[in-house]
C-alpha positions as CSV (number, residue, x, y, z in Angstrom):
1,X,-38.1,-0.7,136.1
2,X,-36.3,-4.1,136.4
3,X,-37.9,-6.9,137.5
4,X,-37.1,-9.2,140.5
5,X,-35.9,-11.4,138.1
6,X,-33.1,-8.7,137.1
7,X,-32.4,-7.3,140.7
8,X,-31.2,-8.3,143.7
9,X,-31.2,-6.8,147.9
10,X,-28.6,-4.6,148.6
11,X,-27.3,-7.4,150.9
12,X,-26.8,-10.0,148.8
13,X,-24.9,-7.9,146.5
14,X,-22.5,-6.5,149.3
15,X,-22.1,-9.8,150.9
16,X,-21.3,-11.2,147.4
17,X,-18.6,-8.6,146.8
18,X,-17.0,-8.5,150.5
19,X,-17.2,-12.4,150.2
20,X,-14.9,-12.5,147.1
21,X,-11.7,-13.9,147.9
22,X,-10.0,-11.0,145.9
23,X,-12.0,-8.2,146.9
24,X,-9.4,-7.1,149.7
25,X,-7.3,-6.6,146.7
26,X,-9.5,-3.9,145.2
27,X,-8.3,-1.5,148.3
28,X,-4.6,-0.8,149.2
29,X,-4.8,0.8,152.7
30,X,-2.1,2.7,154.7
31,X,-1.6,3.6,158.3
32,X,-0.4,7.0,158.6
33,X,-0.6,9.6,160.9
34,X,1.1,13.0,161.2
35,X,0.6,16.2,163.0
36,X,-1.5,18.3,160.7
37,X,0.3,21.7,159.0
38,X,-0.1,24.9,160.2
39,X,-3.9,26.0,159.6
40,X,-4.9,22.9,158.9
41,X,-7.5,20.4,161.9
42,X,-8.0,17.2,162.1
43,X,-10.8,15.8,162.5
44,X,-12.5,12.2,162.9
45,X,-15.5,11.4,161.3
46,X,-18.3,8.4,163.4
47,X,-19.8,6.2,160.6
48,X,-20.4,3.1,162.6
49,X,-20.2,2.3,166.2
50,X,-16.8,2.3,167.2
51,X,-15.5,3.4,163.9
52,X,-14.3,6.6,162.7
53,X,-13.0,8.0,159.6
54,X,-9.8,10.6,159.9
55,X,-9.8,13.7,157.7
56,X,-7.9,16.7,157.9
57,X,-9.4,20.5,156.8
58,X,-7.0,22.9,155.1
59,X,-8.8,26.2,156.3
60,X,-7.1,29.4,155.2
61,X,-10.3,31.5,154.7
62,X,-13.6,30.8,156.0
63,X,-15.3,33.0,153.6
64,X,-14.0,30.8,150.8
65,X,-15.7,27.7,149.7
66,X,-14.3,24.4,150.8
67,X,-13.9,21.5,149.1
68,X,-15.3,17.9,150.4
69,X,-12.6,15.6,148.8
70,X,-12.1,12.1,148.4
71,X,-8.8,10.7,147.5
72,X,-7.7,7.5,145.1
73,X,-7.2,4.3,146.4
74,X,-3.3,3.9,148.3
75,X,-2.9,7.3,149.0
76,X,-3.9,8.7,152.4
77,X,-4.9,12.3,154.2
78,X,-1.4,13.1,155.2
79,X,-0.3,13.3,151.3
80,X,-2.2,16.1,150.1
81,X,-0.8,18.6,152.9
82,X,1.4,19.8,149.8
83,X,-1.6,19.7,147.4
84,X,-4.0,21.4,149.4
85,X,-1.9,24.9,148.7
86,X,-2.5,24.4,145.1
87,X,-6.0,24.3,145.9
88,X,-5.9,27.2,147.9
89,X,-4.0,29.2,145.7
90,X,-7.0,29.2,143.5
91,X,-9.1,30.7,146.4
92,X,-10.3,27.0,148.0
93,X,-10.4,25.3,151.3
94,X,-10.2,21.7,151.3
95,X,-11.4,18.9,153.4
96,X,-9.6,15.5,152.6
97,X,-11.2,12.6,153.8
98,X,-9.6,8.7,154.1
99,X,-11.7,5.6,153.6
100,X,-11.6,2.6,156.5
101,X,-8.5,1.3,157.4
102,X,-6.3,4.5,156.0
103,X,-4.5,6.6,157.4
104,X,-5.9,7.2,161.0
105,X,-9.3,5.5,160.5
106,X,-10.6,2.4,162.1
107,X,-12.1,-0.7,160.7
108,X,-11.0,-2.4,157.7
109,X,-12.8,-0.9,154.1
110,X,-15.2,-2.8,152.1
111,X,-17.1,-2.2,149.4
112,X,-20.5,-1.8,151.5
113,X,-18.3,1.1,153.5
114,X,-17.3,2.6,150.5
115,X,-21.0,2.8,149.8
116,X,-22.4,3.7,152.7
117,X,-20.0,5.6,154.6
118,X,-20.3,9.1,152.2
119,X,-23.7,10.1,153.9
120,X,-22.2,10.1,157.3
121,X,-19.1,12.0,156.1
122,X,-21.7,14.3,154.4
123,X,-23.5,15.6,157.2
124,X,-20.5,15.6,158.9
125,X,-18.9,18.2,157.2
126,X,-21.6,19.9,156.8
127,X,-22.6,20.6,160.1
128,X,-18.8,21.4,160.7
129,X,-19.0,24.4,158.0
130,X,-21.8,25.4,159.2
131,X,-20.1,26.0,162.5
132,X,-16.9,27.5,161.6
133,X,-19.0,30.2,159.6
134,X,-20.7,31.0,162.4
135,X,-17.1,31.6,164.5
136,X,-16.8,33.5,161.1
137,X,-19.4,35.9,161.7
138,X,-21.2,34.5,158.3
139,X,-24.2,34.5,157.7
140,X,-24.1,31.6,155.9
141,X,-21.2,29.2,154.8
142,X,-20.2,29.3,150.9
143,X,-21.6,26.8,149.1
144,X,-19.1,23.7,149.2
145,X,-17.6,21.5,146.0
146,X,-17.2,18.1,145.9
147,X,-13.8,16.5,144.6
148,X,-13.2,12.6,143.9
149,X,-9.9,11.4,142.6
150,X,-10.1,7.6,141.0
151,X,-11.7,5.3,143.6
152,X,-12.6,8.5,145.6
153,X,-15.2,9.5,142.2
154,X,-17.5,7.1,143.8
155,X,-18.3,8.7,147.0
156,X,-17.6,11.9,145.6
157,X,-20.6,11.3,142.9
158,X,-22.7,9.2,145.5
159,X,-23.0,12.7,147.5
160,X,-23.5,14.5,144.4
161,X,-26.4,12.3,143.3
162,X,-28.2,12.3,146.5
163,X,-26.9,15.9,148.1
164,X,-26.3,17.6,145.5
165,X,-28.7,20.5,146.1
166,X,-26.4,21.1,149.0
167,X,-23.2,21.7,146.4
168,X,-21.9,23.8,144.0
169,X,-19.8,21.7,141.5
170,X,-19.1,18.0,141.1
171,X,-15.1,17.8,140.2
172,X,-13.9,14.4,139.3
173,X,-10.4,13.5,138.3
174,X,-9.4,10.5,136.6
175,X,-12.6,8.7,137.6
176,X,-13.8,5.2,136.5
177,X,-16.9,5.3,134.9
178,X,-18.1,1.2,135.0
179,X,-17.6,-0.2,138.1
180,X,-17.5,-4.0,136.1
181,X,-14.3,-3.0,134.4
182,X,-12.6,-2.4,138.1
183,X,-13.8,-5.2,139.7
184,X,-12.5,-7.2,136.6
185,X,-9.4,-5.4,136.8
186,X,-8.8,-7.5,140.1
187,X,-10.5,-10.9,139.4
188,X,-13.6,-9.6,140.9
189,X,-16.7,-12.0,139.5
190,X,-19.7,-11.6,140.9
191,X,-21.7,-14.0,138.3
192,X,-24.9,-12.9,138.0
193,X,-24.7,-9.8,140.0
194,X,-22.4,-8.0,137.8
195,X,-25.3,-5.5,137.0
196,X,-26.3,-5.1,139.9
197,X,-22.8,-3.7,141.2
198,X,-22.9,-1.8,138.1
199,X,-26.4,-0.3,139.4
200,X,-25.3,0.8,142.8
201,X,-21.5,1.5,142.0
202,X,-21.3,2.6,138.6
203,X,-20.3,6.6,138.1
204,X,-22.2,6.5,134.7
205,X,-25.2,5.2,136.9
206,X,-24.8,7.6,139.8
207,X,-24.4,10.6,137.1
208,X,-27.6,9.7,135.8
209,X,-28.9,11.6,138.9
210,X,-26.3,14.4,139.4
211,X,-28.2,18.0,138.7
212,X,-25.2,20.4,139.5
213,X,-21.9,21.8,137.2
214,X,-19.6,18.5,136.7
215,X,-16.0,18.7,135.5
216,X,-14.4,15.9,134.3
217,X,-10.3,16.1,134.5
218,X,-8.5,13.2,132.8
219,X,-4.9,12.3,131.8
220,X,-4.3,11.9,128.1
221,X,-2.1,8.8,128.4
222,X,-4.2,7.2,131.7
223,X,-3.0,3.4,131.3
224,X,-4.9,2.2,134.8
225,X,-8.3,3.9,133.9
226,X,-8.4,5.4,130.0
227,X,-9.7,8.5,129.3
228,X,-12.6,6.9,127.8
229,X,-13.9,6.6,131.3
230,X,-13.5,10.7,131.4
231,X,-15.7,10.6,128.3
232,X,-18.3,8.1,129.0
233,X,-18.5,10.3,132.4
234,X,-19.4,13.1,131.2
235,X,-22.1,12.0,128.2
236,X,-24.0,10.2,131.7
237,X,-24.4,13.4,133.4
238,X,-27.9,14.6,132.1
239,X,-27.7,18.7,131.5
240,X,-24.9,20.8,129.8
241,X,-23.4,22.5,132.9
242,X,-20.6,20.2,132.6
243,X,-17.3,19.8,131.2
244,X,-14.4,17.4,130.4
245,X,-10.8,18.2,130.6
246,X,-8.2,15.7,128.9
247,X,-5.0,17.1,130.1
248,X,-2.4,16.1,127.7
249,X,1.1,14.1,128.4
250,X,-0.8,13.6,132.3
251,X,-1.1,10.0,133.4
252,X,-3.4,8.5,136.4
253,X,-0.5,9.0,139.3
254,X,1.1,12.2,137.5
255,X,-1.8,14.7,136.8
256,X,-0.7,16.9,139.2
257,X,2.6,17.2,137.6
258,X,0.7,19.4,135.6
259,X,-0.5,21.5,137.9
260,X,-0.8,24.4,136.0
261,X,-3.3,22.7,133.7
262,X,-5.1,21.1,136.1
263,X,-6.1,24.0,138.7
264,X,-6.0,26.2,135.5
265,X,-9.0,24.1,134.5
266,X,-10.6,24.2,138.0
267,X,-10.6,27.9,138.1
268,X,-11.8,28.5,135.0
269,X,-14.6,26.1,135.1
270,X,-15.8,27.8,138.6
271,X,-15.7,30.6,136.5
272,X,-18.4,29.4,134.3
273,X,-20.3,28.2,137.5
């Protein structure tokens, strides 16, 4: 157990990295709103007076198991109206969420939103599939996934850690695994409460606590985040129902070019679990 000399309040350490002169950097928001597809709802999400979060829920099948999803940093709700077929081609819903200050969401995003904002979305949803099983005629809703693409692995893994009883599968896609190496990515110092960040932020720290199925899915030739992160990912998470999937010729942005691969890996590894 660290000492007080070793750890520090919550906030200090979110003042501290919201205070950084370059921490706005670390997110790249975009305002965005379009009418959602056919079968698709919108939804907005209250995680702070005042403030909600937009996400939109790509339904075609209420007796299949929806995906909670969290997408990367510069990308926004609207963009995976196309993606969300691949998804449910492989017999899932999904639920995309955007952070602060994407998309249609209010407020601006920090770092402290990024970490607390997850358990609101959490019950959220939810209490929202619990509902629309119900308009099902279902007895109960199938048991949801979680999904996190690059920044969106650390909510994604947050819920996982503390929720997880309440999901089937972690799935993360290219995923940072030290938080240190993103914040030094963008001239992030924190000084002496480096390790502190890496406590509360870290995906090898959250997956420390994760007790359900976790698949790893990782470009070969990831320049931004390098498929060591993928690795170091999955030796945190602390049983064997896991897996890691290095999908070769795939960068960070591209993965999906290989779409094939990727759900192909998805499908198989619910399969397994």
């Amino acid at each position: 157990m660290p000492t007080n000399e070793t750890s520090s309040s919550p906030d200090e350490l979110f003042r501290a990295l919201d205070a950084s002169p370059r921490s706005a950097g670390v997110f790249y928001p975009r305002q965005v709103k379009t009418p959602p597809p056919p079968g698709a709802t919108d939804h907005e999400i209250p995680v702070a007076p005042g403030v909600t979060l937009g996400a939109r829920w790509h339904l075609s099948d209420p007796r299949n198991p929806t995906v909670l999803a969290f997408h990367g940093n510069g990308e926004t709700v609207p963009d995976y109206d196309d993606i969300a077929e691949g998804w449910q081609q492989i017999g899932l819903n999904l639920f995309i969420v955007d952070y602060r200050g994407y998309g249609w969401s209010g407020g601006q995003p920090t770092l402290r939103s990024l970490h607390d904002d997850p358990a609101h979305v959490a019950a959220y949803f939810e209490r929202a599939l619990a509902e629309k099983s119900r308009e099902a005629g279902l007895d109960r809703p199938p048991k949801p996934l979680l999904f996190g693409r690059s920044l969106g692995s650390s909510p994604a893994s947050r819920i996982a850690s503390e929720r997880g009883g309440a999901y089937r599968a972690l799935i993360l896609e290219s995923g940072f695994s030290d938080v240190r190496y993103v914040l030094a990515l963008f001239q992030v110092d924190l000084g002496d409460l480096r390790d502190e960040a890496h406590r509360r932020f870290s995906n090898t720290e959250l997956l420390k606590h994760v007790e359900i199925p976790v698949l790893s899915l990782h470009g070969a030739n990831d320049r931004l985040l390098p498929p060591a992160h993928a690795r170091e990912n999955h030796a945190a998470v602390p049983h064997e129902d896991k897996e890691l999937r290095v999908i070769e010729g795939a960068g960070h942005n591209d993965i999906l070019l290989f779409a094939p691969a990727y759900f192909g890996a998805i499908r198989d590894f619910l399969k397994r679990y």
